[in-house]
C-alpha positions as CSV (number, residue, x, y, z in Angstrom):
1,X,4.1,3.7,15.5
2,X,0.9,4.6,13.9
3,X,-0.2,3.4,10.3
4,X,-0.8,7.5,9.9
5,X,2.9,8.1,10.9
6,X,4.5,5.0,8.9
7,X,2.7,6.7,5.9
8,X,4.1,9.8,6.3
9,X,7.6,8.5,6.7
10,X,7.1,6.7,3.9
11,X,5.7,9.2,1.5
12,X,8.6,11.3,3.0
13,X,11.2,8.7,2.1
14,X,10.1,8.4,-1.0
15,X,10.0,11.8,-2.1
16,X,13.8,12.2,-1.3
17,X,14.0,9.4,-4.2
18,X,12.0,11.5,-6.6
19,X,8.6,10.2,-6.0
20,X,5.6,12.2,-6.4
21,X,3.3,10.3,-4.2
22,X,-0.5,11.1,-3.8
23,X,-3.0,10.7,-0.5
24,X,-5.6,9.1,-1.6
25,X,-8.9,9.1,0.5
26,X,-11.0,6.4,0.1
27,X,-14.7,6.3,0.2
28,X,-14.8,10.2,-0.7
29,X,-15.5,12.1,-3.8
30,X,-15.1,9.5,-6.7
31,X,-13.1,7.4,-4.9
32,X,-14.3,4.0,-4.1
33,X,-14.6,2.6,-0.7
34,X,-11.6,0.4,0.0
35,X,-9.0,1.8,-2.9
36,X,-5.7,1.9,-2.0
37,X,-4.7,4.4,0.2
38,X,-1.0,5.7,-1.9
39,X,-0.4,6.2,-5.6
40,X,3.3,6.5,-5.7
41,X,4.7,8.0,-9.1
42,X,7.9,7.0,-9.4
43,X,10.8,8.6,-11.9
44,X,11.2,7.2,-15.7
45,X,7.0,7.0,-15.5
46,X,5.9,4.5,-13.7
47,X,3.7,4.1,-11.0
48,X,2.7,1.9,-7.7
49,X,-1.0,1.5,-6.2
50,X,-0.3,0.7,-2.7
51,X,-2.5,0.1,0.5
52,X,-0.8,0.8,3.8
53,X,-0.8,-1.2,7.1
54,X,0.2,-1.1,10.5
55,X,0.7,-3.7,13.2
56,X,-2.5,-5.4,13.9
57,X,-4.4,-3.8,11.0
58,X,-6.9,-5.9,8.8
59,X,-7.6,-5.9,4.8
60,X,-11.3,-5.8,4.1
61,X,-12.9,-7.6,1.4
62,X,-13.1,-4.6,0.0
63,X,-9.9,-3.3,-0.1
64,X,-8.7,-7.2,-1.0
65,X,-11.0,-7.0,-4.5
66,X,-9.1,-3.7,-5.0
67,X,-5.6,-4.8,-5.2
68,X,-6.6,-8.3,-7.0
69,X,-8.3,-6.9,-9.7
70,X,-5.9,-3.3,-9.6
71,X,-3.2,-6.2,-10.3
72,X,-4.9,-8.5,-12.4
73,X,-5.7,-5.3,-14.5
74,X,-1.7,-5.1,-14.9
75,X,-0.7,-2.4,-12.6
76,X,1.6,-2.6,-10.2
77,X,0.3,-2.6,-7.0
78,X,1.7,-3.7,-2.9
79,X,0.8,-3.6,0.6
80,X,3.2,-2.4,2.7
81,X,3.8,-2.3,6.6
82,X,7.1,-1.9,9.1
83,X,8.1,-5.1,9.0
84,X,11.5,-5.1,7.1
85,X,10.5,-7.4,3.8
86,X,7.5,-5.3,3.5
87,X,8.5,-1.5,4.3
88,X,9.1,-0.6,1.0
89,X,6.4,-0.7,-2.0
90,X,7.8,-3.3,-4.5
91,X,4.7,-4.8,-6.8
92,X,3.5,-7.6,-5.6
93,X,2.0,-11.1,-7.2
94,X,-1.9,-11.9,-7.7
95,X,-1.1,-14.7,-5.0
96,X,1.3,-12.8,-2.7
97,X,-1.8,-9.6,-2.9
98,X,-4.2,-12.7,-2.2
99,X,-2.0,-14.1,1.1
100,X,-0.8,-11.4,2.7
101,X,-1.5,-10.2,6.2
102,X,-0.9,-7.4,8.1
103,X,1.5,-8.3,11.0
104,X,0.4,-8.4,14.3
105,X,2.8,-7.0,17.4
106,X,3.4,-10.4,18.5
107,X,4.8,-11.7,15.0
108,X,7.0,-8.4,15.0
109,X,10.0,-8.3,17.2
């Protein structure tokens, strides 16, 4: 699977639960290089920043200083990827946004 098509299952997942999600593209218009690639509405008003991964992707420095200071700023923002604990945006910690990394096809089974 592509990060391309686990986005789209996503955002299509997600709309069948009422979510307005929205594509972001980074490093075009106004938005910076290395935001978040989803912004996730969800019913009742809140909302979800989240970056997408696949298997063997990388988070840039960039992208890193994003999420940290997204989250230190008080929203709620997550990585996600296929792996089963992380295939769904929940918000994430300063420290879990600070550890993670993407899965590689060998730690995948």
């Amino acid at each position: 699977m592509t990060e391309s098509k686990f986005q789209a299952d996503l955002i299509q997942d997600l709309q069948g639960e009422g979510c307005v999600c929205v594509k972001l593209d980074p490093g075009t218009g106004t938005i910076p290089k290395g935001w978040p690639d989803l912004l996730i509405l969800w019913p009742g008003g809140r909302f979800t920043v989240c970056e997408v991964k696949d298997f063997g992707g990388t988070v840039s420095p960039q992208q890193r200083r994003h999420v940290v200071l997204l989250r230190l700023s008080g929203f709620e923002v997550c990585f996600v990827d296929p792996r089963p604990d992380y295939c769904y945006p929940l918000p994430m910690t300063y420290q879990e946004l600070e550890d993670y990394e993407p899965p590689t096809r060998s730690t995948f089974p």
